[in-house]
C-alpha positions as CSV (number, residue, x, y, z in Angstrom):
1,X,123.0,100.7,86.6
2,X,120.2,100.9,84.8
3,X,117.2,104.1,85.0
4,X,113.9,103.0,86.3
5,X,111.2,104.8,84.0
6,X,107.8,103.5,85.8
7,X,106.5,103.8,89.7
8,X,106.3,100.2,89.4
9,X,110.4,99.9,88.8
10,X,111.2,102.6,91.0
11,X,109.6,101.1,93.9
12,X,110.6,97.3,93.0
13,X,114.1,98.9,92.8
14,X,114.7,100.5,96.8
15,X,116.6,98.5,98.6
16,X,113.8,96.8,101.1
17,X,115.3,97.9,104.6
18,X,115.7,101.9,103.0
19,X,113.5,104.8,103.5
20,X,111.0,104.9,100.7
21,X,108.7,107.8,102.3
22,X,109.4,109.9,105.3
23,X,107.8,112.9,107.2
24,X,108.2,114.8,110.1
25,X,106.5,113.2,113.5
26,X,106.1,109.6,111.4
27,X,107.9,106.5,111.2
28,X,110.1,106.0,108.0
29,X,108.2,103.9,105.3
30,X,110.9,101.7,104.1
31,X,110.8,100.1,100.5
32,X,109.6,96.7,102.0
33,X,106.6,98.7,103.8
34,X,105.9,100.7,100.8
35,X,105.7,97.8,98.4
36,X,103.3,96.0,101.1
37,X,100.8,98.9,101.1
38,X,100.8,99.6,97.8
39,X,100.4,95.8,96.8
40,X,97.2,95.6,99.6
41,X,96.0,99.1,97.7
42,X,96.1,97.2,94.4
43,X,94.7,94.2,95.6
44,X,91.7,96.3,97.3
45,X,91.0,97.8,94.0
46,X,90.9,95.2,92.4
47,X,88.5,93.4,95.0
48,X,85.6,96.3,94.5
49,X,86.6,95.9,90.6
50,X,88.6,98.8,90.0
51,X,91.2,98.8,87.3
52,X,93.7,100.1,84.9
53,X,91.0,102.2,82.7
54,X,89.0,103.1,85.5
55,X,89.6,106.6,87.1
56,X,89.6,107.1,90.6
57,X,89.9,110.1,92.7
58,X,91.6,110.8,95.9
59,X,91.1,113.5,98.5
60,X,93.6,113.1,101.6
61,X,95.6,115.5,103.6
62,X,99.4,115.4,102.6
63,X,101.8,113.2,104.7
64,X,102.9,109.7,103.9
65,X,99.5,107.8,103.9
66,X,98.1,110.4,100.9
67,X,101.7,109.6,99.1
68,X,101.3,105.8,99.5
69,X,97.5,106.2,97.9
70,X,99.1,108.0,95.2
71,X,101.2,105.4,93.7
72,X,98.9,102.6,94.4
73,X,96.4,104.5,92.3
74,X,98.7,105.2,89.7
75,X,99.7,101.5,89.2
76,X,96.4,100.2,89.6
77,X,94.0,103.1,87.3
78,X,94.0,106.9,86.3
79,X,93.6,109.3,89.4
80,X,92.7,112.5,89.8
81,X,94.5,114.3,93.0
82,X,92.0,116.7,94.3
């Protein structure tokens, strides 16, 4: 098997029905649901012209939604985690 090095490859790699993300009180992201939110994240970005040398920051409470955010950001432009 072969080592994923990138966000990108490790989330292209879950099996789609698995748990990507979970937390306590929250439905299980699987990797199907995680590759959905991060692609409409991406596509968002890109909509208000935000891209790969742009840097964005995010302020969220921790849970699942701020770790979804997270890689979005980081496949889409440099982020700051505040």
């Amino acid at each position: 098997m072969q080592s994923q090095t990138t966000i990108f490859e490790l989330i292209s790699a879950g099996d789609g029905g698995a748990t990507a993300i979970g937390a306590p009180g929250e439905p299980a992201l699987t990797f199907d649901g995680l590759r959905e939110q991060v692609g409409q994240t991406v596509a968002a970005f890109n909509e208000m012209g935000i891209g790969r040398n742009d840097r964005v920051a995010i302020v969220l409470e921790n849970g699942p939604e701020m770790a979804v955010d997270r890689k979005s950001t980081r496949l889409n432009s440099s982020h700051l985690v505040i």
